[in-house]
C-alpha positions in Angstrom: -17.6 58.2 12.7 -19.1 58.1 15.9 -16.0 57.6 18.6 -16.3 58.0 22.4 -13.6 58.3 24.9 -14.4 55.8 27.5 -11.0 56.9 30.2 -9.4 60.3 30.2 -8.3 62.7 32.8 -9.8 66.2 31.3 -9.5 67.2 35.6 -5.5 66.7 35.2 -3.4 70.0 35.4 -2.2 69.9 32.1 -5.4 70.8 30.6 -5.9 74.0 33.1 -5.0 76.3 30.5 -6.3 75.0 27.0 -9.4 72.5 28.1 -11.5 74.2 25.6 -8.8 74.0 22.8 -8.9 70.3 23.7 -13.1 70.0 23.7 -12.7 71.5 20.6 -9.7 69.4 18.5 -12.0 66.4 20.5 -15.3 67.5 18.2 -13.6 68.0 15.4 -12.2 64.8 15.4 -15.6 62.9 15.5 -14.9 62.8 19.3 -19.0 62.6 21.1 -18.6 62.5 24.5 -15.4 61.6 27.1 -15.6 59.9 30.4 -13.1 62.0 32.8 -12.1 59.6 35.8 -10.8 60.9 39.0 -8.3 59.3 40.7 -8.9 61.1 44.2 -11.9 63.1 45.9 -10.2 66.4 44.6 -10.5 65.0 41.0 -14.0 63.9 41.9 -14.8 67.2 42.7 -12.9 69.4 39.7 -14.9 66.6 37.3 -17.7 67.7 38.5 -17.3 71.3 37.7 -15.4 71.1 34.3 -18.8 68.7 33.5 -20.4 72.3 33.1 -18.5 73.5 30.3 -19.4 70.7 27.8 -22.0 68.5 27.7 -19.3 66.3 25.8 -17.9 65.8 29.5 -19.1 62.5 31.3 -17.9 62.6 35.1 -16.5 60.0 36.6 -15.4 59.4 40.6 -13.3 56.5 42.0 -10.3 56.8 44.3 -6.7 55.2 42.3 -5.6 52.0 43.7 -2.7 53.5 45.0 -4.9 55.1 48.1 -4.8 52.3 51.0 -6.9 55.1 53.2 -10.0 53.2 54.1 -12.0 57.1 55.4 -10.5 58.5 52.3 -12.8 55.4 50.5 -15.2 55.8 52.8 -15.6 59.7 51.8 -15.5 58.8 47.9 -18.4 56.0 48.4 -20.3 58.8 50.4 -19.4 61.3 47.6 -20.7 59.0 44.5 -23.4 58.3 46.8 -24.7 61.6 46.5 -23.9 62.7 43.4 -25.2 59.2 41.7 -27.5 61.2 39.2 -24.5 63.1 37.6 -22.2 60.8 37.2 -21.7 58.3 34.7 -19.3 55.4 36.0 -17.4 54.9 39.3 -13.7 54.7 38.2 -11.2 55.1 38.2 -11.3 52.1 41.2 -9.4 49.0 40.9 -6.4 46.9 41.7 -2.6 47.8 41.8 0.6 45.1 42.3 2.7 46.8 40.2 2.8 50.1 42.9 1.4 47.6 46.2 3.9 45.3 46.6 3.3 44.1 50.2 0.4 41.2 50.7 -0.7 43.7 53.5 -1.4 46.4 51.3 -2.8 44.5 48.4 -5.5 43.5 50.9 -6.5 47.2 51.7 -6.5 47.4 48.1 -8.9 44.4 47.6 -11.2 45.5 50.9 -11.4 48.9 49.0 -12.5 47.8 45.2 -14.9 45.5 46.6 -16.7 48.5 48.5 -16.6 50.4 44.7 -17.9 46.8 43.5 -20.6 46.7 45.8 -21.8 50.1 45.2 -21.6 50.1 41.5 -24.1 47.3 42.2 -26.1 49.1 44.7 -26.1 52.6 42.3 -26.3 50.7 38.7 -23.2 52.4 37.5 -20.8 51.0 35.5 -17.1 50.0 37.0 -14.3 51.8 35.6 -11.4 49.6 35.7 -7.9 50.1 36.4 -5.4 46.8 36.9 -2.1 46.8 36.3 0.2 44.6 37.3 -3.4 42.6 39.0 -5.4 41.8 35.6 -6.2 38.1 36.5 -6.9 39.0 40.3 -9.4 42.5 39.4 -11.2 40.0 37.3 -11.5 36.8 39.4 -13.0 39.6 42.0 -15.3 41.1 39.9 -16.8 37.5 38.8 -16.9 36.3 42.3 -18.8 39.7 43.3 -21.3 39.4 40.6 -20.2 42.8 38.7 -21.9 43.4 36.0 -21.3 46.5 34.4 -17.1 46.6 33.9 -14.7 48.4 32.1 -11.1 47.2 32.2 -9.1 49.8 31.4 -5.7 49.4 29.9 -5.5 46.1 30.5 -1.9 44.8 30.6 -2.3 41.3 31.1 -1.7 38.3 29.1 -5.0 37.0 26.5 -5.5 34.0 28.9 -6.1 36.6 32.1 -8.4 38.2 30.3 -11.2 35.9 29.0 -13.0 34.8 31.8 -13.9 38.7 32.2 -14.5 38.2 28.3 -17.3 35.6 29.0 -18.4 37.4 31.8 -19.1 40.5 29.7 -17.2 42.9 30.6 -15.3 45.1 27.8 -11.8 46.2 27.7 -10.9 49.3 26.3 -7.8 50.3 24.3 -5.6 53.8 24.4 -3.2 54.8 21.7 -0.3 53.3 23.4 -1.8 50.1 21.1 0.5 51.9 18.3 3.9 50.7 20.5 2.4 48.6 22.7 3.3 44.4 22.0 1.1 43.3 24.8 -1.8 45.6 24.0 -1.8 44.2 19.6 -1.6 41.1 20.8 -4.8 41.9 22.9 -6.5 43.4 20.0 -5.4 40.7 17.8 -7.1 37.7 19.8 -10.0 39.8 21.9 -13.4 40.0 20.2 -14.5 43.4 18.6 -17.5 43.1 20.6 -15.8 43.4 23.9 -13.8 46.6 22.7 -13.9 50.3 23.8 -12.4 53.0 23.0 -10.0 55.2 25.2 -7.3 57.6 25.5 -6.3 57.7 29.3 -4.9 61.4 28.3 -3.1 62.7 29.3 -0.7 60.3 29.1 -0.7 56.8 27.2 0.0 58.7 23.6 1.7 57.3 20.5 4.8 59.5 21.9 4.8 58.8 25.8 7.1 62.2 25.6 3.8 64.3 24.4 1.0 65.4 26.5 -1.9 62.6 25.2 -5.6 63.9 24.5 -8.9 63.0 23.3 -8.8 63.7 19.8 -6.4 60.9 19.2 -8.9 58.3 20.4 -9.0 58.3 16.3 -5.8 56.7 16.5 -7.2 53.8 18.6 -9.8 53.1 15.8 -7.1 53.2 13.0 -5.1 50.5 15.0 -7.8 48.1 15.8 -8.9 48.4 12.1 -5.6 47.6 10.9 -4.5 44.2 13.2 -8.2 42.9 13.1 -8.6 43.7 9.2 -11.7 45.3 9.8 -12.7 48.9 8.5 -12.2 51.6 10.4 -15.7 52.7 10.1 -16.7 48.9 11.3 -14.4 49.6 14.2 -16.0 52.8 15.1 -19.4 51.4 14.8 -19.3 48.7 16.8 -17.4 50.3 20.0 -19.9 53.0 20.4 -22.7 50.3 20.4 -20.2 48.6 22.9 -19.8 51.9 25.3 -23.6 52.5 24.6 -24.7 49.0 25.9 -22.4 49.3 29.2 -22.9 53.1 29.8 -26.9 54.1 28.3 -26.6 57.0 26.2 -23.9 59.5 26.9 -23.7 63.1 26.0 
């Protein structure tokens, strides 16, 4: 099987001392090539770097929703901007309610994404897509915007939130948190394969929240799907990477 890891964080601390160990357990797992997102312009900037090790590594930039510093966006835009031929996606960029409570805040958040929305137009890079708490909001944005190349990440929302950015085209990718996850089988369960990616958001959204998650069990994601859609697992596999290969071109 052919499996790529659409969201992790390979620039995290975690993986300081045994990234290599993980590239490695990632490859033997059937694991091609993993999109790192970066959640600030450090992250941007370590993605960037750990990119030379592996040509399994696929960097990312986007500034976390939780930033409400409009120069701090303004340097990230300028920083994708320039480094537009390396990277693969901007992300992770998105919407937040769950951590923004205050209307005041969630409208820096909105004047933010739709600078990354803009640009991922501008650039022709994907939109990697983080939304919790803000599913049906993140999408009704992205449609009015004209995005055309999204990822949803995670999603948390209810089925309903999430098909107009079904018939819009974007994809939403599952982690292994599927395994324990209610919200995220019933998403599976009613979602079309054909909007499905695969992801890991290591290292954290595991099958154990209390160990460190990481690429290799993206394999776990597959198994999942495959058993609440009653689909192979090779089917599975199959038709996500010609899911991430359609939004993202051909990937390491």
């Amino acid at each position: 099987m052919k499996i790529i890891d659409t969201h992790a964080h390979l620039c995290d601390r975690s993986f300081d001392t045994d990234l290599l160990e993980v590239l490695s357990r990632a490859e033997r797992a059937g694991i091609r090539a993993i999109v790192s997102v970066s959640e600030d312009i450090e992250d941007a900037r370590k993605n960037m770097q750990i990119a030379n090790l592996s040509s399994m590594i696929c960097p990312a930039a986007g500034l976390y929703p939780s930033c409400l510093d409009l120069d701090e966006a303004e340097e990230m835009v300028e920083f994708i901007r320039d480094e537009r031929d390396r990277l693969v996606a901007i992300g992770e960029v998105g919407l937040d309610f769950w951590i923004v409570k205050e209307e005041s805040g969630k409208e820096i958040q909105r004047e933010i994404f739709r600078k990354f929305i803009k640009l991922s137009e501008e650039l022709d890079l994907p939109l990697n897509v983080h939304s919790r708490s803000a599913g049906r909001y993140a999408i009704s944005m992205l449609i009015e915007l004209g995005a055309r190349k999204v990822q949803m990440h995670a999603f948390d929302g209810k089925v309903s939130a999430a098909l107009p950015g079904v018939e819009a085209g974007f994809f939403f990718s599952i982690p292994p948190s599927v395994v324990r996850s209610r919200q995220k089988q019933k998403l599976v369960k009613q979602l079309p394969l054909t909007c499905m990616l695969i992801e890991t958001d290591s290292p954290v959204l595991g099958k154990d929240p209390n160990e460190r998650n990481e690429p290799a069990n993206a394999t776990i994601v597959v198994d999942a799907i495959s058993q609440i859609k009653d689909v192979s697992p090779k089917k599975v596999a199959e038709q996500a990477f010609e899911n991430t290969i359609k939004l993202y071109g051909k990937l390491a």
